[in-house]
C-alpha positions in Angstrom: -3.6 -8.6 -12.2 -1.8 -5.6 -13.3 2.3 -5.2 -13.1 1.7 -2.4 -10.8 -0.8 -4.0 -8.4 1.6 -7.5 -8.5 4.8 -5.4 -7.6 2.8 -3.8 -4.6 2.2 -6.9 -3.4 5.6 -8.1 -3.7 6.8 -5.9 -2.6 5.0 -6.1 0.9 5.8 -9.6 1.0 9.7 -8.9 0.8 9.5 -6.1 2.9 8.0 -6.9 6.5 8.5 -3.1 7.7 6.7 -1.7 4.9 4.3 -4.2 5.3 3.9 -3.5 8.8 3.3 0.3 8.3 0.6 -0.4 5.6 -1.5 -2.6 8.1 -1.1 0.0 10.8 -2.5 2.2 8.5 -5.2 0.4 7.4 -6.2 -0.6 10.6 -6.6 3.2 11.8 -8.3 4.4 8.6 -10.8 1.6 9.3 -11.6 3.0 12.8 -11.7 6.7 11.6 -13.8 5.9 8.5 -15.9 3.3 9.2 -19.2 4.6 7.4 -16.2 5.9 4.7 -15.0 3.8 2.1 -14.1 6.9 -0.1 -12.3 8.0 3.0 -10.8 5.0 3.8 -9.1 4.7 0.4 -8.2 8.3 0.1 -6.5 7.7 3.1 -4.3 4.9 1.4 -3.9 6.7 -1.2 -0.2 8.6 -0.6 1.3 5.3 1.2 0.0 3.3 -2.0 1.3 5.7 -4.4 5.0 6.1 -2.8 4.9 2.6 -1.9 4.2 1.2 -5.7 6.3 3.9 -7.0 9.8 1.9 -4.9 7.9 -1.1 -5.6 8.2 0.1 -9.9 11.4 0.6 -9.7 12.7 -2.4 -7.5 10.7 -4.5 -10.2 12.2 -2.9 -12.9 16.0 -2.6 -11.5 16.3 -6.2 -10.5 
């Protein structure tokens, strides 16, 4: 796995909230775009981005 895909994942384990926010979202992309996957990962796609960004820099500030 890549640094940036491990630190998402880290960081979703160490932060519940986050984590919390990113399964809502999930689950209501997967109800919207159910015939979708593009759709359903473009709409991931700003709360991955953001959340990997903090994830980056947590990683790398530690």
């Amino acid at each position: 796995m890549s640094r940036p895909l491990l630190s998402f994942r880290d960081y979703l384990c160490h932060n519940p909230e986050v984590s919390k926010d990113y399964v809502e979202l999930k689950s209501e992309l997967a109800k919207k775009c159910s015939n979708g996957i593009e759709r359903y990962g473009d709409g991931k796609d700003d709360f991955v981005k953001r959340v990997e960004k903090q994830a980056l820099i947590c990683h790398w500030t530690r």
